[in-house]
One Martini backbone bead per residue (centre of mass of N, CA, C, O) as a GRO file, in nm:
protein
  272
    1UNK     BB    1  12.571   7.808  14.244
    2UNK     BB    2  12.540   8.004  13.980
    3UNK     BB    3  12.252   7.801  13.893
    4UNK     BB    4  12.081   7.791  14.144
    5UNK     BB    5  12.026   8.099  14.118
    6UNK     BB    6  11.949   8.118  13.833
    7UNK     BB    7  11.686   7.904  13.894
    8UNK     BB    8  11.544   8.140  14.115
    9UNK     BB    9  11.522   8.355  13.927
   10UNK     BB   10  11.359   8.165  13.675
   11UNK     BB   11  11.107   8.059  13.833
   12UNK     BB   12  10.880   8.252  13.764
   13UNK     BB   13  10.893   8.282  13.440
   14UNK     BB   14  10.808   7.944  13.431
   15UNK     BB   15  10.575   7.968  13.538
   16UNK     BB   16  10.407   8.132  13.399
   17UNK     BB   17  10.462   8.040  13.124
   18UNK     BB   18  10.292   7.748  13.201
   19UNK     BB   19  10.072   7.873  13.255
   20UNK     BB   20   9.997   8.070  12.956
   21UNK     BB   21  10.083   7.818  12.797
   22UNK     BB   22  10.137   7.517  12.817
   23UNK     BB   23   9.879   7.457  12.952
   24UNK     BB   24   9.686   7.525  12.711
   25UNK     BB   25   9.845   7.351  12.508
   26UNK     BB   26   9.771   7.068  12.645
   27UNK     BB   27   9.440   7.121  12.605
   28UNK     BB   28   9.416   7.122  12.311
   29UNK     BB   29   9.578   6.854  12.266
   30UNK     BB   30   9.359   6.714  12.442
   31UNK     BB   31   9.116   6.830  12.214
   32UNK     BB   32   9.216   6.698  11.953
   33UNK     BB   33   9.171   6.384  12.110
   34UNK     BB   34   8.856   6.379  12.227
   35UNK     BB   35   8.994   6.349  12.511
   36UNK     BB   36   8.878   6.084  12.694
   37UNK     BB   37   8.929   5.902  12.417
   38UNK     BB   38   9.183   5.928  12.276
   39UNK     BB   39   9.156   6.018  11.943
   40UNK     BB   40   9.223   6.027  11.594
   41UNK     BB   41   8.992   6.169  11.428
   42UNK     BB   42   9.069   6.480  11.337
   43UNK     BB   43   9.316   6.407  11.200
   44UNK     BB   44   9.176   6.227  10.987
   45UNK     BB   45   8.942   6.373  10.885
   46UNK     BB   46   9.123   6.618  10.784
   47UNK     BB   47   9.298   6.413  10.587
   48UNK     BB   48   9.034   6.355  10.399
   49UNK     BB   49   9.009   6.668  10.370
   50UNK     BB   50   8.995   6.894  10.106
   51UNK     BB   51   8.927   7.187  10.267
   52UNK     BB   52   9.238   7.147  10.434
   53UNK     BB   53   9.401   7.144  10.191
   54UNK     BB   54   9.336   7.378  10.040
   55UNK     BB   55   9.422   7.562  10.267
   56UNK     BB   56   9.658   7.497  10.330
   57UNK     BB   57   9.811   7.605  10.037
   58UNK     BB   58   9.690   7.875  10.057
   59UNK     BB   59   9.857   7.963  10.308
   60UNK     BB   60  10.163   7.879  10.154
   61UNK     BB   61  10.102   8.086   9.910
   62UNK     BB   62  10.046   8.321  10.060
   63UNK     BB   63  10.329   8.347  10.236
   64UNK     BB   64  10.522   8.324  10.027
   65UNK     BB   65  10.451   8.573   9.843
   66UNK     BB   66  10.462   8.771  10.075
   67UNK     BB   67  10.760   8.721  10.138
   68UNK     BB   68  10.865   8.786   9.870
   69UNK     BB   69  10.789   9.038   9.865
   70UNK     BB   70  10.948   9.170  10.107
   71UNK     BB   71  11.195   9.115   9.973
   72UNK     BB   72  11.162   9.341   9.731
   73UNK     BB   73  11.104   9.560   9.954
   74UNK     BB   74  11.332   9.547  10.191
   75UNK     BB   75  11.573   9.526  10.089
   76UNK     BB   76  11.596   9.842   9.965
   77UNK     BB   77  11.549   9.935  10.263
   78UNK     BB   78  11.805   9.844  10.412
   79UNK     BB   79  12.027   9.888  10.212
   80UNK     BB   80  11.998  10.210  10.290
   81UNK     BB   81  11.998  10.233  10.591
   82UNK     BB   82  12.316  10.086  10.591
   83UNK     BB   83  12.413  10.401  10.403
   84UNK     BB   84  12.345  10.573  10.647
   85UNK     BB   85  12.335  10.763  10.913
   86UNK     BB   86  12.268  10.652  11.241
   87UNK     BB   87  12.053  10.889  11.271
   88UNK     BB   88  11.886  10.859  10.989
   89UNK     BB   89  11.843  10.538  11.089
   90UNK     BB   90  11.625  10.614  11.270
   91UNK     BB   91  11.440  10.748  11.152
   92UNK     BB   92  11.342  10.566  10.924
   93UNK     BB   93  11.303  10.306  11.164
   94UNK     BB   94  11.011  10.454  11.239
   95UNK     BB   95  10.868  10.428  10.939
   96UNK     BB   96  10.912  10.109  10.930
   97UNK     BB   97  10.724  10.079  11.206
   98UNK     BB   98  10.438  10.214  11.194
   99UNK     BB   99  10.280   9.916  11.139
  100UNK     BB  100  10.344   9.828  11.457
  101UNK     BB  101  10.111  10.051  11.600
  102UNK     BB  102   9.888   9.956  11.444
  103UNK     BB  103   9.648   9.793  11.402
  104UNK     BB  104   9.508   9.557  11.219
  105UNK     BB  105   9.235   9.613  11.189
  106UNK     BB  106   9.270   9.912  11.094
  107UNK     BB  107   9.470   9.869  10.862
  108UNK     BB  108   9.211   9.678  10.678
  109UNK     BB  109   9.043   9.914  10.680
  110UNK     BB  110   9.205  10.145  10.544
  111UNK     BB  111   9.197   9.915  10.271
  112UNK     BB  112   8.884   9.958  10.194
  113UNK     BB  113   8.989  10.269  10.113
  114UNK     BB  114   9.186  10.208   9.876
  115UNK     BB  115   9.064   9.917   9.738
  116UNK     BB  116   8.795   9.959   9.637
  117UNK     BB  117   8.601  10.045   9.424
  118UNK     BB  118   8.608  10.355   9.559
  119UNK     BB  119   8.892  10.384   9.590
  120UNK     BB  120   9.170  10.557   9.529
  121UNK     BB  121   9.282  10.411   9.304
  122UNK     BB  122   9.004  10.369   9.114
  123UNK     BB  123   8.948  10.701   9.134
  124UNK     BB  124   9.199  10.739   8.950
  125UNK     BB  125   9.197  10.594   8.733
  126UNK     BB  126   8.909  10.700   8.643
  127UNK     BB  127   9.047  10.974   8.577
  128UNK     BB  128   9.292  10.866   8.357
  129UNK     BB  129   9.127  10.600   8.199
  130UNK     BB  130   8.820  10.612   8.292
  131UNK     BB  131   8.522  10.378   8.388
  132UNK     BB  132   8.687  10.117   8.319
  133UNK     BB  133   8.960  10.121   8.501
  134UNK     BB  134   8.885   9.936   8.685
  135UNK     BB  135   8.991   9.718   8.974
  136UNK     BB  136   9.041   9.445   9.129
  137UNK     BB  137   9.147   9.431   9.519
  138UNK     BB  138   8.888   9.319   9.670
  139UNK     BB  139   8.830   9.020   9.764
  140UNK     BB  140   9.130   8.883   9.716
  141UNK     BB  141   9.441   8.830   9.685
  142UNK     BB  142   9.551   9.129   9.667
  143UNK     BB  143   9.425   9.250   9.938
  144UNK     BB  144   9.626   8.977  10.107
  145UNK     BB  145   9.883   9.113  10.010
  146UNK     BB  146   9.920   9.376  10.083
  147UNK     BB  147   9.798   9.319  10.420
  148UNK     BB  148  10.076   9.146  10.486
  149UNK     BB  149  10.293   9.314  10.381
  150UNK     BB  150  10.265   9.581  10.568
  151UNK     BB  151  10.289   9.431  10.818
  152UNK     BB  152  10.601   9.213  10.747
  153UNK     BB  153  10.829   9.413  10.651
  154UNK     BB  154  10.992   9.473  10.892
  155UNK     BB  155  11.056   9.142  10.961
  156UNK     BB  156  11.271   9.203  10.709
  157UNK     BB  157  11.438   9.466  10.730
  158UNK     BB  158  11.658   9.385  10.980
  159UNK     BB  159  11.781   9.121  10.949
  160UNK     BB  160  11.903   9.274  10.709
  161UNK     BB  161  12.003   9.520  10.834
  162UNK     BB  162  12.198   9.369  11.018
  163UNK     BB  163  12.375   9.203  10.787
  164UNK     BB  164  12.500   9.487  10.680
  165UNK     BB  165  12.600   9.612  10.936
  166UNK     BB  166  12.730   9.417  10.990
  167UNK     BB  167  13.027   9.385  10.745
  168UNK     BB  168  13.137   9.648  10.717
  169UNK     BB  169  13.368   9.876  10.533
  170UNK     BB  170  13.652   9.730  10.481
  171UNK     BB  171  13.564   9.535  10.241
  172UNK     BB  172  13.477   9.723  10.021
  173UNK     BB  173  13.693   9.881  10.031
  174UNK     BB  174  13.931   9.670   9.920
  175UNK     BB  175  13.749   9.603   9.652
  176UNK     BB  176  13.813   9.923   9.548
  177UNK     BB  177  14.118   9.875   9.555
  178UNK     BB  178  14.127   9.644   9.327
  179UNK     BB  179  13.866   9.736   9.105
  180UNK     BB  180  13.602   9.720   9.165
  181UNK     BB  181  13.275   9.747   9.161
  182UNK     BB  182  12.963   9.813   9.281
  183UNK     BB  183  12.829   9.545   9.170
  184UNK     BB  184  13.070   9.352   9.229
  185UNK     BB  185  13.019   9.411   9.551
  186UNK     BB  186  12.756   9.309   9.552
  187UNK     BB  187  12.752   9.039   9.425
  188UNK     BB  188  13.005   8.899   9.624
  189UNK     BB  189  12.988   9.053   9.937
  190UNK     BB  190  12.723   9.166  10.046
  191UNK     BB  191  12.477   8.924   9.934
  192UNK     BB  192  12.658   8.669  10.060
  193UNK     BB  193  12.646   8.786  10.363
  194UNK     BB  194  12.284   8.880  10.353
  195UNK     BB  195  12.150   8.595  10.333
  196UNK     BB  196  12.072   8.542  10.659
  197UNK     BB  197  11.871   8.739  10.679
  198UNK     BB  198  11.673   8.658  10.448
  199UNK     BB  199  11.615   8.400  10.613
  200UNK     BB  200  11.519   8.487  10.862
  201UNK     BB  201  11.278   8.683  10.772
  202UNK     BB  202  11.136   8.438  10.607
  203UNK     BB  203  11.070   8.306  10.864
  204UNK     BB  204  10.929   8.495  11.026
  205UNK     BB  205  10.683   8.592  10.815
  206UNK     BB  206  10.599   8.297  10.761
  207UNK     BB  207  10.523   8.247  11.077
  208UNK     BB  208  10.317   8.493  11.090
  209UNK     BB  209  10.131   8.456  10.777
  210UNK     BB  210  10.020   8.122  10.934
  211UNK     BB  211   9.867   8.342  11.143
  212UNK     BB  212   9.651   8.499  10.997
  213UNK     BB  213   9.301   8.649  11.028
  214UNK     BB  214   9.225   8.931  10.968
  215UNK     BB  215   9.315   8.990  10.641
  216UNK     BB  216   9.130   8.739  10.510
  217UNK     BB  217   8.870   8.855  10.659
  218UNK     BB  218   8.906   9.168  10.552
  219UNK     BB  219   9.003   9.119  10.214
  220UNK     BB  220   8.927   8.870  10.127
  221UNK     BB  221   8.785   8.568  10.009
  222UNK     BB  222   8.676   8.242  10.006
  223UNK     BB  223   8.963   8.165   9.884
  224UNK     BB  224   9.141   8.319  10.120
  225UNK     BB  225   9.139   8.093  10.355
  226UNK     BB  226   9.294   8.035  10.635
  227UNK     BB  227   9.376   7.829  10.918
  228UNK     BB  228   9.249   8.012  11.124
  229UNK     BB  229   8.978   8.059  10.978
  230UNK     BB  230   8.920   7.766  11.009
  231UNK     BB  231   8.918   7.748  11.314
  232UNK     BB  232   8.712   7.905  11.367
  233UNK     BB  233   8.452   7.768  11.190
  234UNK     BB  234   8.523   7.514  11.414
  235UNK     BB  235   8.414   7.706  11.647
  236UNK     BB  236   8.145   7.853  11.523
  237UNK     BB  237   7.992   7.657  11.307
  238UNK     BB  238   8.054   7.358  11.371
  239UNK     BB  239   8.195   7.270  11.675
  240UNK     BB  240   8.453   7.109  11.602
  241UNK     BB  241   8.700   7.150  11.864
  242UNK     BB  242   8.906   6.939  11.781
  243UNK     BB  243   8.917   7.066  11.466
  244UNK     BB  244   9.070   7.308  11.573
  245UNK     BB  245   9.300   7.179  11.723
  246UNK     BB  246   9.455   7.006  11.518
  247UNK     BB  247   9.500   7.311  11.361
  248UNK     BB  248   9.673   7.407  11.570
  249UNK     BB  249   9.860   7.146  11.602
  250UNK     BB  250   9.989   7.187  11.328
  251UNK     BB  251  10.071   7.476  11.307
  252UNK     BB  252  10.272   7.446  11.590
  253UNK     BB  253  10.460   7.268  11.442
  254UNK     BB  254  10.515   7.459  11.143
  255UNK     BB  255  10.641   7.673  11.287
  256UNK     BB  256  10.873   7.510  11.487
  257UNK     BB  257  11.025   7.440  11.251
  258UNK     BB  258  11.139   7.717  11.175
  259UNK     BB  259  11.232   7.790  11.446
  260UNK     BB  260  11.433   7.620  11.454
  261UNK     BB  261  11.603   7.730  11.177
  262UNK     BB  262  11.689   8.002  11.302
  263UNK     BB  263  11.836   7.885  11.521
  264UNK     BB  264  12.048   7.730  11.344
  265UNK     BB  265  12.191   7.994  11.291
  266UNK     BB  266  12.452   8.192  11.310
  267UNK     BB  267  12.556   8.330  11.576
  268UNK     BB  268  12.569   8.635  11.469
  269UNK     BB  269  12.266   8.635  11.351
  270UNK     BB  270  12.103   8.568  11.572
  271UNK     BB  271  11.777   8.663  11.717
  272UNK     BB  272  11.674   8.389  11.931
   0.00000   0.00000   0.00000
């Protein structure tokens, strides 16, 4: 009975969710088939074009690179946070949030006045070291990894945030009662509980930045384009529908497969 009742109540969301995704879902893929044709040429021509696998390795080059920054810079803003006060650690967690509430376009703007020839950056520089210390920031990848750090960085900060403070104060306290250092607490007992965190994080990010799309072209150059930005390419320049639906429907294989990875993380731990 109370089976029945939660199908009649989740039947109107299920059914939005079917006409909004699963829908259109199904037309792309419909579409990468060549349609009434249904033929793999898309996927084929894909496949033998260095374009593609060019882009493709980029994209994921992008991505590992962009989530390891992250790791280097949320771990250590995470685990401030999980050692503050909770009304502290909510005010931090508003300046963490941030990059969150502005626009990605305004926000991929913003860095090209800090990092461009003549932005903040290089005219410090040139100020300090004379006018031959600028360097490329700009339109190359340096500038896309930037703006995805940017961007991406809340994404990793919490789920390990999440497992620093899952872990309680009594396991430390233990550790110092036996004789522990700070450091031998952090590398033995923090580190390897909160690794779950790092791993979540890291498939989240990576998730987020193979469909990045604003970031890589307003920052990036010809060298940096990804998989959106082939998307792009193939529905405006040279119309060949198919060949951007079949590298949507690789790209949303390859985030459900992470995103599967992330389900199957431990209960406790679980973020979706």
């Amino acid at each position: 009975m109370h089976t029945r009742h939660a199908a009649l109540f989740l039947a109107p969301a299920i059914a939005v969710t079917a006409a909004v995704f699963l829908i259109p879902l199904g037309q792309i893929a419909y579409t990468s088939l060549d349609g009434p044709a249904l033929s793999g040429r898309a996927y084929v021509e894909l496949a033998s074009s260095g374009v593609f696998w060019r882009v493709l390795y980029n994209s994921f080059e992008t991505s590992l690179g962009s989530t390891l920054a992250c790791v280097l810079l949320g771990y250590p803003i995470a685990y401030h946070l999980s050692r503050v006060s909770p009304r502290r650690r909510t005010i931090y967690a508003i300046f963490v949030l941030l990059p969150l509430w502005t626009s990605i376009l305004v926000k991929s703007f913003a860095f090209t006045v800090i990092l461009g020839e003549n932005g903040i950056i290089n005219n410090i520089l040139r100020f300090l070291a004379g006018p031959r210390a600028a360097v490329a920031l700009l339109f190359n990848s340096v500038g896309v990894l930037v703006g995805m750090v940017h961007y991406l960085l809340p994404f990793m900060v919490f789920p390990i945030l999440v497992s620093l403070t899952a872990q309680g104060d009594h396991l430390h306290l233990a550790a110092r009662v036996m004789g522990a250092t700070r450091l031998r607490i952090f590398l033995q007992i923090t580190l390897p509980l909160s690794l779950t965190g790092v791993l979540a994080g890291c498939i989240m990010t990576t998730v987020l930045s193979l469909g990045v799309f604003v970031t890589p072209a307003l920052l990036g150059g010809r060298r940096d384009v990804m998989m959106a930005n082939l998307i792009d390419f193939y529905t405006r320049v040279s119309l060949d529908w198919a060949a951007a639906s079949a590298i949507a429907i690789i790209l949303l294989v390859v985030t459900s497969a992470l995103l599967i990875t992330l389900l199957r993380l431990p209960g406790e731990h679980r973020l979706i």
